[in-house]
VOKE-525078 format. One record per residue (C-alpha): x, y, z; residue number from 1. Coordinates in steps of 0.02 Angstrom, whole numbers, plus 32768, in hexadecimal, padded with zeros to 4 digits. Layout:
<nodes>
NODE px py pz k
NODE X Y Z NUM
...
</nodes>
This chain:
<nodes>
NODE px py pz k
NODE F22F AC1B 1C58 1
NODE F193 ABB3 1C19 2
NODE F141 AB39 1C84 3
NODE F145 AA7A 1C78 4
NODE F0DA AA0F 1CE0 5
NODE F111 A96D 1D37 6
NODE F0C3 A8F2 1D94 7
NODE F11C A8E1 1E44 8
NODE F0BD A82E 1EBA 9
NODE F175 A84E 1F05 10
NODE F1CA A7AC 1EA5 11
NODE F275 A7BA 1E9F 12
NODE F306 A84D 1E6F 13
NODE F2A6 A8D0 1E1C 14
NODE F30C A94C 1E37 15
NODE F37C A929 1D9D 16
NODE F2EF A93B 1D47 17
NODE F2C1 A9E1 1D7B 18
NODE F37F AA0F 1D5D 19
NODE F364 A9BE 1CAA 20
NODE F2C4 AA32 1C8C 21
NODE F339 AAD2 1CD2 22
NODE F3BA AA99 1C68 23
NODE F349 AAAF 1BCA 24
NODE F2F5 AB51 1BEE 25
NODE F267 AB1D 1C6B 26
NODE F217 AB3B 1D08 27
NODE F1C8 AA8C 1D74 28
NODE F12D AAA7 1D9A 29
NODE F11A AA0D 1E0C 30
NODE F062 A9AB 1DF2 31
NODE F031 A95C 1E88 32
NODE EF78 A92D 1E9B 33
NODE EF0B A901 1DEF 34
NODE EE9D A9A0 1DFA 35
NODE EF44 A9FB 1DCF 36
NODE EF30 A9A0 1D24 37
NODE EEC2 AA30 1CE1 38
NODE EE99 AA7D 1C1E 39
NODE EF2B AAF2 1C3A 40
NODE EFBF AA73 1C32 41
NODE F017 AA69 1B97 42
NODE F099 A9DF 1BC0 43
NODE F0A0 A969 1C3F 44
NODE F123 A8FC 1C6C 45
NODE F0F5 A856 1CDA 46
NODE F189 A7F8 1D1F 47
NODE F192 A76C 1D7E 48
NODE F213 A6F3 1DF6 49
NODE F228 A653 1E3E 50
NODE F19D A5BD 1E43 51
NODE F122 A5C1 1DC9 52
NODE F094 A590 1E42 53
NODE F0C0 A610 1EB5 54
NODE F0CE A68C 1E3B 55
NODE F019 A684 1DDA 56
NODE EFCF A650 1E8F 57
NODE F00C A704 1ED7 58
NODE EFE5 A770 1E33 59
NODE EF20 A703 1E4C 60
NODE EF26 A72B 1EFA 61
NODE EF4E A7CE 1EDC 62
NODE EEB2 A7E7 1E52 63
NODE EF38 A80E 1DCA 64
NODE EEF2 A778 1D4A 65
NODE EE5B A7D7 1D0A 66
NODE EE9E A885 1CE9 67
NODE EF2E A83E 1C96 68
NODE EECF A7D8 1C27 69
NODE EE67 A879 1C06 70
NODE EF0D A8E2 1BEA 71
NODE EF41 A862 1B61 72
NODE EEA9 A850 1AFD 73
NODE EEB5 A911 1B01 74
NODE EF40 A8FE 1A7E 75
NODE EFB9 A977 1AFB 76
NODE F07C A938 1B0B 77
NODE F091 A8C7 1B82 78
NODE F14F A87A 1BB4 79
NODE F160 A7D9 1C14 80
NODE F1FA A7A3 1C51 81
NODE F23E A6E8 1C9F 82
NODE F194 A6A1 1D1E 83
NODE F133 A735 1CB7 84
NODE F155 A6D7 1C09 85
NODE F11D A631 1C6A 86
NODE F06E A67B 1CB8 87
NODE F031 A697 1BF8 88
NODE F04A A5D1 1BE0 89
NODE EFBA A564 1C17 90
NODE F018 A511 1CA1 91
NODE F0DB A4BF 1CF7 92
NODE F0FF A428 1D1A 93
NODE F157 A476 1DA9 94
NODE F093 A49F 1DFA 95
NODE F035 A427 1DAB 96
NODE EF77 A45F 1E07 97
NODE EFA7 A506 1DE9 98
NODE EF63 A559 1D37 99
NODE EFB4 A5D3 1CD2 100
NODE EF67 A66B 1C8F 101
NODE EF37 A5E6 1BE2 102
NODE EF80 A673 1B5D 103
NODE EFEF A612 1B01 104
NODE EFDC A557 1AE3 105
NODE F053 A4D4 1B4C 106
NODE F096 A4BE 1BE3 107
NODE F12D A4C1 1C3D 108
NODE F1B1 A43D 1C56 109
NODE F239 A420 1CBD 110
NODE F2EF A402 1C49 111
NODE F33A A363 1C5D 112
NODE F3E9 A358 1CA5 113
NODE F43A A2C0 1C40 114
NODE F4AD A349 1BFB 115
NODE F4A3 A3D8 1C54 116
NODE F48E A432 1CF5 117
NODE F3E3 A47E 1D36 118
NODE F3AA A4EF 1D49 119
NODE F3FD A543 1CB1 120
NODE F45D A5E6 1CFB 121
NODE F4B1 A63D 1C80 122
NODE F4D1 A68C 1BF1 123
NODE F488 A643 1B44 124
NODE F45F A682 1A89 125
NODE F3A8 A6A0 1A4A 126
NODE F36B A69E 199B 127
NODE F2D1 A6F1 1957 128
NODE F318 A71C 1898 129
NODE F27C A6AF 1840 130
NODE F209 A731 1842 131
NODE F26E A798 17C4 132
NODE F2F4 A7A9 174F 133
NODE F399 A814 17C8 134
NODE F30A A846 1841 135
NODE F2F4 A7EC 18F2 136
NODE F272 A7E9 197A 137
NODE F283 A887 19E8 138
NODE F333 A87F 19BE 139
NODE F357 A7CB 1A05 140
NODE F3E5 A791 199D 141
NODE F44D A6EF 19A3 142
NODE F4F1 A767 19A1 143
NODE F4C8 A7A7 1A5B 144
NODE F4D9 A73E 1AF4 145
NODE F437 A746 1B84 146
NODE F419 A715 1C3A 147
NODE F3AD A68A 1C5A 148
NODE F388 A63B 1CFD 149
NODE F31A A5AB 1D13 150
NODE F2E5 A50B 1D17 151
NODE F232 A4E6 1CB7 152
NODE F20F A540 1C06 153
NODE F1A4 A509 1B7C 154
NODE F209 A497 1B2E 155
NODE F1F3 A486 1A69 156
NODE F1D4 A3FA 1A02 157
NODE F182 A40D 1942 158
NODE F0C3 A3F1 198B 159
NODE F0D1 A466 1A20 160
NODE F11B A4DF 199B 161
NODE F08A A4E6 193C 162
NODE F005 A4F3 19B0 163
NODE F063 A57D 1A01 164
NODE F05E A5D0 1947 165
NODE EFC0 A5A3 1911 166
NODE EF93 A608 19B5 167
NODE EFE5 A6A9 1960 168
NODE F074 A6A7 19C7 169
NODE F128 A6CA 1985 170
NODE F1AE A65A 19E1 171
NODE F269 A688 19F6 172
NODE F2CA A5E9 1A39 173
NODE F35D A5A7 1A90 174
NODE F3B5 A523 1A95 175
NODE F3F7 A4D0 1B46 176
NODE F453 A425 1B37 177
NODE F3EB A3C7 1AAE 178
NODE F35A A42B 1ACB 179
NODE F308 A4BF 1A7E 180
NODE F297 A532 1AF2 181
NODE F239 A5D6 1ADC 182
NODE F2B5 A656 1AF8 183
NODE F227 A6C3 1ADA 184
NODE F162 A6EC 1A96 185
NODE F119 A77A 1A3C 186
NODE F06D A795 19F2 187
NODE F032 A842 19CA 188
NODE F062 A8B5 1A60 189
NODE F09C A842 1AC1 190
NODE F136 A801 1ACF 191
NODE F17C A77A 1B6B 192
NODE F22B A74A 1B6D 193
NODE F25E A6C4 1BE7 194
NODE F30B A700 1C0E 195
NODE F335 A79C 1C84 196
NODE F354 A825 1BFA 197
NODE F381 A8A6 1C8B 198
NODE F3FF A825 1CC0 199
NODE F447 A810 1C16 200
NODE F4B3 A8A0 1BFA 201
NODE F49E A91F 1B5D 202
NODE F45B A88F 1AF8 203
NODE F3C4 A881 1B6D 204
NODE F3B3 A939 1B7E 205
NODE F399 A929 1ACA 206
NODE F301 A8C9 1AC9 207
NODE F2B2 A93E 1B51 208
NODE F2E1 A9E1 1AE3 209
NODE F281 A987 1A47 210
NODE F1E3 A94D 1AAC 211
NODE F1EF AA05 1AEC 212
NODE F1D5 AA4B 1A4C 213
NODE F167 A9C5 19FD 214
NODE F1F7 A994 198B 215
NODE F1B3 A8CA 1984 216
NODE F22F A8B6 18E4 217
NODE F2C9 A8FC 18FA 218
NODE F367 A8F3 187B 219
NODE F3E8 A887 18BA 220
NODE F471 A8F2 1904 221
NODE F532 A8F2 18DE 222
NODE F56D A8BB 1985 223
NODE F5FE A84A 19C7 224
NODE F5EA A798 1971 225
NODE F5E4 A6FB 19E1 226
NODE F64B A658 19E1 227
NODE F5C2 A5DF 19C2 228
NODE F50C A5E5 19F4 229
NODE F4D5 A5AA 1A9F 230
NODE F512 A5B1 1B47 231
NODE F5A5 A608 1B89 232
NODE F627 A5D7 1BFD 233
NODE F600 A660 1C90 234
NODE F69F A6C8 1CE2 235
NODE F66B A707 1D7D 236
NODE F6C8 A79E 1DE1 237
NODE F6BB A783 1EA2 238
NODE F6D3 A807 1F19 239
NODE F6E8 A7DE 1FCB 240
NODE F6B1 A87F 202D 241
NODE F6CF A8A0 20DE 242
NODE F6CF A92F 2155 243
NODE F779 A961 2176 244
NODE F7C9 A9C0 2218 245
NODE F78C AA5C 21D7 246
NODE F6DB AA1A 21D7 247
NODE F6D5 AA2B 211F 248
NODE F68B A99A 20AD 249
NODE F721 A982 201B 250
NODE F757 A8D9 1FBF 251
NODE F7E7 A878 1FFB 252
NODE F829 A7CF 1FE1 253
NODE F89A A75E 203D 254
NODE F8F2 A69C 2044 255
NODE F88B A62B 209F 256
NODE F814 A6AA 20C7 257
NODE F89A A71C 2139 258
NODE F864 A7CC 20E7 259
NODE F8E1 A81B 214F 260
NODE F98B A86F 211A 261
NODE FA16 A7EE 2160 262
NODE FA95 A8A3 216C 263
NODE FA83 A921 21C4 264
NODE F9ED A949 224B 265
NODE F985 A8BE 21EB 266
NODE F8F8 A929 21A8 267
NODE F868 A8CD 214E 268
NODE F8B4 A8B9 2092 269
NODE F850 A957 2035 270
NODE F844 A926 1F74 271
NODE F7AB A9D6 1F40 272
NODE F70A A9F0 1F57 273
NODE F686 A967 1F1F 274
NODE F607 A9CB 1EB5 275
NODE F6A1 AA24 1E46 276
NODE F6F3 A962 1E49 277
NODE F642 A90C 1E1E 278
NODE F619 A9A3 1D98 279
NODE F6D7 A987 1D41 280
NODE F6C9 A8CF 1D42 281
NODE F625 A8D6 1CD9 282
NODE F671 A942 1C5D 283
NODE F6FD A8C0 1C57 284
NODE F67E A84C 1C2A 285
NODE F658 A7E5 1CC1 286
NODE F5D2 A772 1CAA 287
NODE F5A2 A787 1D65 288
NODE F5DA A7D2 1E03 289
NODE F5E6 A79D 1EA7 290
NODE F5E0 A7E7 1F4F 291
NODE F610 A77C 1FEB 292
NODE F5F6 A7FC 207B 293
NODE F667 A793 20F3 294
NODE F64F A7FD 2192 295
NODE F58A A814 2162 296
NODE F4EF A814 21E0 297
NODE F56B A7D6 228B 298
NODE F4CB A839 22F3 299
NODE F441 A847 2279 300
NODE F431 A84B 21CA 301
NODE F3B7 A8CE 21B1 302
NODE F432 A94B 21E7 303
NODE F4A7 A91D 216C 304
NODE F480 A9C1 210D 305
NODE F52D A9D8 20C7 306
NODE F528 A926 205C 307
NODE F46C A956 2020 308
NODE F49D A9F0 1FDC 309
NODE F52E A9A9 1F8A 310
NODE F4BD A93A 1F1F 311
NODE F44A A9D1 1F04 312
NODE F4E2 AA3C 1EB1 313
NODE F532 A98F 1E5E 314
NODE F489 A96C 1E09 315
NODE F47B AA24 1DB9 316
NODE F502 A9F8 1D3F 317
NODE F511 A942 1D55 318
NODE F49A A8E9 1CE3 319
NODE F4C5 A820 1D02 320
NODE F4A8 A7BC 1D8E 321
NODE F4DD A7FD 1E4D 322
NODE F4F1 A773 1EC8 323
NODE F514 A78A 1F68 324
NODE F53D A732 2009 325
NODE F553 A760 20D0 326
NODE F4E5 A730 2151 327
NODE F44F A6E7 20F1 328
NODE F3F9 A69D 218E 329
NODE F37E A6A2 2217 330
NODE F3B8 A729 229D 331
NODE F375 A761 2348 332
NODE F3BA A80D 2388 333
NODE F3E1 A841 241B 334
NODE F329 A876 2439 335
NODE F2FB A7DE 241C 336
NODE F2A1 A810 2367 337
NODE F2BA A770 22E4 338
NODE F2E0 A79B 2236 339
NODE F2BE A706 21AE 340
NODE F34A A6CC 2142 341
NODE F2CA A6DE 20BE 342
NODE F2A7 A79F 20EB 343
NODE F35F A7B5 20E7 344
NODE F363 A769 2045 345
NODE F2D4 A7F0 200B 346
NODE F330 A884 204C 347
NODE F3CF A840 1FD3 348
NODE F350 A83E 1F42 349
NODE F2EE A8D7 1F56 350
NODE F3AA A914 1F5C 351
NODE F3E1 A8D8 1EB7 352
NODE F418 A815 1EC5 353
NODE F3DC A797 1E50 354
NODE F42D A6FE 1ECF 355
NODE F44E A6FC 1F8C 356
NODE F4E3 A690 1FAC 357
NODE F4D6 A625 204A 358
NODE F568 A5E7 20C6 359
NODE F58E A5A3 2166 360
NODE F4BA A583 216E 361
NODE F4B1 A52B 20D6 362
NODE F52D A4B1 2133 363
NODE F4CF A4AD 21E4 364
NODE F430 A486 2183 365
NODE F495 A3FB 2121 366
NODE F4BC A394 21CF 367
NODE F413 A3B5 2204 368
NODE F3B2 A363 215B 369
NODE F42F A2C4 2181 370
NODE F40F A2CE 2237 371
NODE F344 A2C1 2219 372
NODE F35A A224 219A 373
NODE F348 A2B7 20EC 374
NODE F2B2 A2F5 2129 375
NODE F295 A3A9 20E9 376
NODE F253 A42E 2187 377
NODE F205 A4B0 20F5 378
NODE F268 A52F 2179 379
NODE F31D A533 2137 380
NODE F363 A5D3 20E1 381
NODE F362 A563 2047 382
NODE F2BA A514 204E 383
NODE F26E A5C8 2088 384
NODE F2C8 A63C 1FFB 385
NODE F2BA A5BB 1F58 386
NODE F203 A583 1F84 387
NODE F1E7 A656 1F71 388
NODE F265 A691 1EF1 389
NODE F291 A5E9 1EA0 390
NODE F322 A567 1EB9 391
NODE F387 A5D8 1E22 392
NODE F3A3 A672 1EC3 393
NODE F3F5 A5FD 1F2B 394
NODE F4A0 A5D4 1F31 395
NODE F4FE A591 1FA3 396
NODE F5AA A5B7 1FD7 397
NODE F61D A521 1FFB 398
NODE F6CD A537 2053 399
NODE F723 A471 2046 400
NODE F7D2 A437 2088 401
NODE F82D A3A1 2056 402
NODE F84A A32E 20C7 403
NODE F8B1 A292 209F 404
NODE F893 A1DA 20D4 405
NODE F8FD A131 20CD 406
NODE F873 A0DB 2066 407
NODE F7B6 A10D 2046 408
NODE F740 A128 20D1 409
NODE F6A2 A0BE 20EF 410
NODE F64A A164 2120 411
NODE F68C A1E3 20AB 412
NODE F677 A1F5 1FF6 413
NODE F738 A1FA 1FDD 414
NODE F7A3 A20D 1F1C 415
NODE F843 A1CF 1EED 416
NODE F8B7 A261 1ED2 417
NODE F94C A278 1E56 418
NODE F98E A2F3 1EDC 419
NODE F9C3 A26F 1F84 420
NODE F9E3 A2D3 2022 421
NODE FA98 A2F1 205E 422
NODE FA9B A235 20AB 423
NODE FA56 A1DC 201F 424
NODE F9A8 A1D3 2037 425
NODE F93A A1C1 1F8E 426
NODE F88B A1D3 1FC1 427
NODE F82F A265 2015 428
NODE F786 A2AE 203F 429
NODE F75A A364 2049 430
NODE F70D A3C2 20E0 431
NODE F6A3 A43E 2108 432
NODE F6C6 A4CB 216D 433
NODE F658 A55C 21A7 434
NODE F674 A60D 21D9 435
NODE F6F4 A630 214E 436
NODE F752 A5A7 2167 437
NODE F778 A5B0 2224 438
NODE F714 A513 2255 439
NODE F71B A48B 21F4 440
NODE F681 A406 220E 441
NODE F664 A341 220D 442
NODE F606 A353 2157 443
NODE F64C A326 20B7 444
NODE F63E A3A8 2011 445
NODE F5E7 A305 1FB5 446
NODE F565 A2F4 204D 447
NODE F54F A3A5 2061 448
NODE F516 A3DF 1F9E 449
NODE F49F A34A 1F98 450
NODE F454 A39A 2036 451
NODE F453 A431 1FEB 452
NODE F404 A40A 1F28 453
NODE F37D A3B0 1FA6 454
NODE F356 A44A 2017 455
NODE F349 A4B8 1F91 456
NODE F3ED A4FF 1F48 457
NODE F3EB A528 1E95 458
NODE F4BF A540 1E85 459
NODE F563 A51E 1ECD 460
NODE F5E5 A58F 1EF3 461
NODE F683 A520 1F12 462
NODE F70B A564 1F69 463
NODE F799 A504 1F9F 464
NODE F7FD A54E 2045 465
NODE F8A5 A4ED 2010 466
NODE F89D A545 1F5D 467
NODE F85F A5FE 1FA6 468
NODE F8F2 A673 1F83 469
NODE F950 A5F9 1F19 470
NODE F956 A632 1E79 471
NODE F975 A581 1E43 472
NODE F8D5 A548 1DDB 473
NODE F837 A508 1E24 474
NODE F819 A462 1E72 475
NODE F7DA A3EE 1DE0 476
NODE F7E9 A35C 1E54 477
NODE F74E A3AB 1ED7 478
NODE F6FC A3F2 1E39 479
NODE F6DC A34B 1DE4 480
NODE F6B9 A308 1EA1 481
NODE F626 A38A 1EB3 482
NODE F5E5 A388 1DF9 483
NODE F5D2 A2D5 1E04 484
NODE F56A A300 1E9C 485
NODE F4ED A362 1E5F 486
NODE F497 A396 1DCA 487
NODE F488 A453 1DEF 488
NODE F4F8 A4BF 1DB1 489
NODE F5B6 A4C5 1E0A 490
NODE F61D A570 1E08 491
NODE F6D0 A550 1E11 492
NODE F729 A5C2 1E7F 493
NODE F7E0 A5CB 1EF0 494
NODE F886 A5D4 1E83 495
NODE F876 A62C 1DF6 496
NODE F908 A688 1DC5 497
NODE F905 A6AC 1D02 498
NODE F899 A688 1C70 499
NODE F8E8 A5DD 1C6D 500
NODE F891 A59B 1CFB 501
NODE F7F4 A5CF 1CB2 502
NODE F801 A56F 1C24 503
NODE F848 A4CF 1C71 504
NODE F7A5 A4DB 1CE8 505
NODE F73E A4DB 1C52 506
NODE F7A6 A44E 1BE9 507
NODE F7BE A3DB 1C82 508
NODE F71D A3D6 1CE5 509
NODE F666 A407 1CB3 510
NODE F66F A4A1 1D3C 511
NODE F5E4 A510 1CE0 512
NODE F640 A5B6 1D2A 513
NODE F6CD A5F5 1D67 514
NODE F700 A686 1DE8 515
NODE F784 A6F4 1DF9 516
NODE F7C8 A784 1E6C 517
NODE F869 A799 1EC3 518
NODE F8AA A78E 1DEF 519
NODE F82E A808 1DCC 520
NODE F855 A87B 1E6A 521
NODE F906 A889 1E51 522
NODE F8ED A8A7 1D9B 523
NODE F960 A821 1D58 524
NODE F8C6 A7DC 1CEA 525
NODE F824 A833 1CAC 526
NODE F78B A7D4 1CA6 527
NODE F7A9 A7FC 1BF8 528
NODE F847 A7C7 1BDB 529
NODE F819 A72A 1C31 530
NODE F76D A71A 1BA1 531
NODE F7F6 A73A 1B0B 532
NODE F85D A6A3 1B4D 533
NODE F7B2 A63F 1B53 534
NODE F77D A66F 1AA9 535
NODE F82B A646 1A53 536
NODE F81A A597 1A9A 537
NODE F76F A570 1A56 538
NODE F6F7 A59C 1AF7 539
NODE F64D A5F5 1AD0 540
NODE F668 A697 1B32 541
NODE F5EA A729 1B3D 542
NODE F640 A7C6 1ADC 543
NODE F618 A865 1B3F 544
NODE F599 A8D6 1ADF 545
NODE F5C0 A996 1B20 546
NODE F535 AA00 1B74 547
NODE F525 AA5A 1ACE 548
NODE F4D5 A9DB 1A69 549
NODE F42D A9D0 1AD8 550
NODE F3D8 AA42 1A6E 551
NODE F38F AA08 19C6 552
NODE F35C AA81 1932 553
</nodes>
């Protein structure tokens, strides 16, 4: 297979992206220092995760600014993708002392959050089609969905427009609440998108294929059409994997977190294996998937080999987002030998994750920032992994119970509920609990995802024990509770039971995804079947493009 070069400071999941390259025909040939950035390299591909600062001060550090510069005045193909597209602009407000590499003109701004969550996680159209009558840049057509992921882009009004173009650069755009971005940059052989085409299924394959073989101008495929243009709502397939007696890793899934059988000798619950699960879910058209590894890393995580191998299969035919959760956490063996939640965090990555999903320690570190007066250590799993990979990898995990009160509480942030308890009572608060629900802790869910946006977290993943199993719906009540909480983005999750509940989640709160699985397991529902339903009542959904299509002619 030919060779394509790529530029590795070890930010973020790049394995995807090697699987990506496989995908379409190519052998990784990994570039690691800047006097590997010789004559002989015909493409290059730079990407690039988490804080902009961080980012350009590592690839500086490293001595990478020079030859790059170098490789692009060359006129060779070059492909930057999400903190790669940023490095070309001439700075972020998210590192203001820190200088981009000055190649295109503007710099980087943080989207406002009057109507929207951020960062912006999800799914969202692109249009390039000015440049020429049925032909689009690189392929990058409103009628396909991508993956984005961030916070700060270059966002576009008519002046920063033109100075961008009267600097020879091409823009595609995007448009995010009531703003329009760069989705994406070209100008001659180089082409920067800031969404994660590896991440973004056959559609972002796409893109790859036609920077592969210099096709800037491509004509605009016949693919699926798409609702409307702009984001999606996201459907997420969660798979809760555990080792089971047999000392095999499969999926299971129980009520209020009991995985186990209630007949018989009470065997863990065994629903398949997670790769073949994962890989069937995608082709469903799942806009994510999620792995909670709920007996993960007891001793220490970096002999969980089973898990990381799981991601390293998964993300061979997976191409969207992997999160997954289990143990993301400082650890000391029984040597005595300390591994980092942050190096955990790398091992997921290097594995194939795009997001590490924190638990019980996200909840710890919660009671701790109150305890201190919201002072922020800089040591928490959350500080550590978003200040390296960006607040868009972290997400944390939150496992609430109801708990009902005779009137509001002076120290809780309590809601009025259309559901009273058994004896009448009307208001209620929610708690946290920790170690999958077993111990439940003096911390409300309002208290706990403010200290959580403020250590670092980038999403919420909001479980609810008393819905777990239920097949009822979700809980709108807690959703609205923890959206008005926060301005990150909230996952909905616990009760879904048919396509219904989906779209009542959607209609009723301003939940910007929603997860499913025991529905899914038990194949009563597809993640399909549960789009269609979506679609027919007016949500934007992303259609599923098939593996085929990620070639162009």
């Amino acid at each position: 297979m030919p060779i394509i070069h790529v530029i590795n400071v070890e930010s973020g999941n790049l394995r995807s992206l090697e699987n990506a390259l496989n995908v379409l025909g190519y052998t990784v040939e990994w570039v690691s220092s800047p006097d590997q950035i010789t004559d002989s390299i015909e493409k290059l591909i730079f990407p690039g995760v988490g804080n902009f600062g961080h980012f350009v001060k590592e690839i500086d550090a490293r001595g990478f600014i020079g030859p790059l510069k170098k490789y692009i005045e060359s006129k060779r193909p070059l492909f930057g993708i999400c903190v790669g597209l940023q490095a070309f602009f001439e700075g972020s407000e998210e590192s203001k002392t820190v200088a981009g590499l000055g190649l295109v003109p503007g710099v980087l701004s943080k989207f406002d959050d009057k109507d929207k969550s951020v960062p912006q996680i999800g799914w969202n159209s692109v249009d390039s089609r000015d440049f020429a009558e049925h032909k689009s840049l690189y392929g990058m057509v409103p009628s396909s969905k991508y993956y984005f992921v961030h916070s700060y882009a270059c966002i576009l009004d008519e002046a920063v427009k033109n100075k961008i173009e009267a600097a020879g650069w091409d823009i595609a755009t995007s448009q995010y609440g009531n703003q329009t971005f760069v989705a994406a940059i070209s100008k001659d052989n180089v082409v920067a998108t800031q969404f994660h085409p590896e991440k973004s299924g056959a559609a972002g394959l796409r893109v790859i294929d036609a920077f592969l073989k210099g096709k800037k101008y491509v004509e605009d495929p016949v693919i699926a059409p798409q609702t409307s243009f702009g984001l999606t709502k996201r459907v997420i397939a969660c798979l809760d994997v555990r080792t089971n007696d047999q000392g095999d890793l499969v999926v299971t899934k129980g009520d209020q977190y009991d995985v186990r059988e209630k007949t018989g000798e009470g065997h863990v619950r065994n629903l398949g294996k997670p790769v073949s699960m994962a890989e069937k879910y995608y082709k469903d058209g799942a806009d994510e998937v999620t792995f909670l590894n709920i007996t993960s890393f007891r001793d220490c995580p970096v002999q969980d080999l089973p898990m990381l191998e799981v991601l390293r299969q998964t993300s061979k035919t997976v191409f969207v987002p992997l999160t997954v959760g289990g143990g993301i956490r400082d650890v000391t063996d029984s040597s005595g030998n300390v591994t980092t939640a942050l190096q955990v965090a790398t091992q997921y990555f290097m594995s194939g994750a795009d997001k590490v999903s924190i638990g019980s320690d996200a909840v710890f570190a919660a009671e701790e920032y109150y305890k201190s007066g919201k002072k922020l250590s800089g040591k928490t799993p959350m500080e550590t992994i978003s200040a390296a990979y960006g607040v868009q990898a972290v997400v944390v995990s939150v496992d609430p119970k109801r708990v009902y009160v005779d009137a509001p509480l002076t120290d809780r942030v309590c809601i009025e509920t259309k559901y009273p308890s058994a004896d009448g009572k009307k208001y209620c608060w929610y708690q946290c609990t920790v170690k999958g629900g077993r111990e439940a802790r003096d911390l409300g869910v309002f208290e706990l995802v403010q200290a959580c946006e403020a250590l670092g977290a980038g999403e919420i993943l909001l479980n609810c024990i008393d819905k777990d199993g239920t097949n009822s719906g979700f809980d709108l009540e807690l959703i609205d509770h923890v959206k008005s909480a926060v301005k990150i983005p909230v996952i909905a999750s616990s009760g879904a039971g048919n396509p219904g509940h989906f779209e009542e989640v959607f209609r009723e709160t301003s939940a910007d995804a929603a997860l499913g699985a025991g529905m899914f397991h038990r194949g009563e529902y597809s993640v399909k079947d549960v789009k269609d339903f979506l679609e027919n009542k007016g949500e934007v959904v992303r259609a599923f493009e098939p593996i085929e299509l990620v070639h162009v002619e």
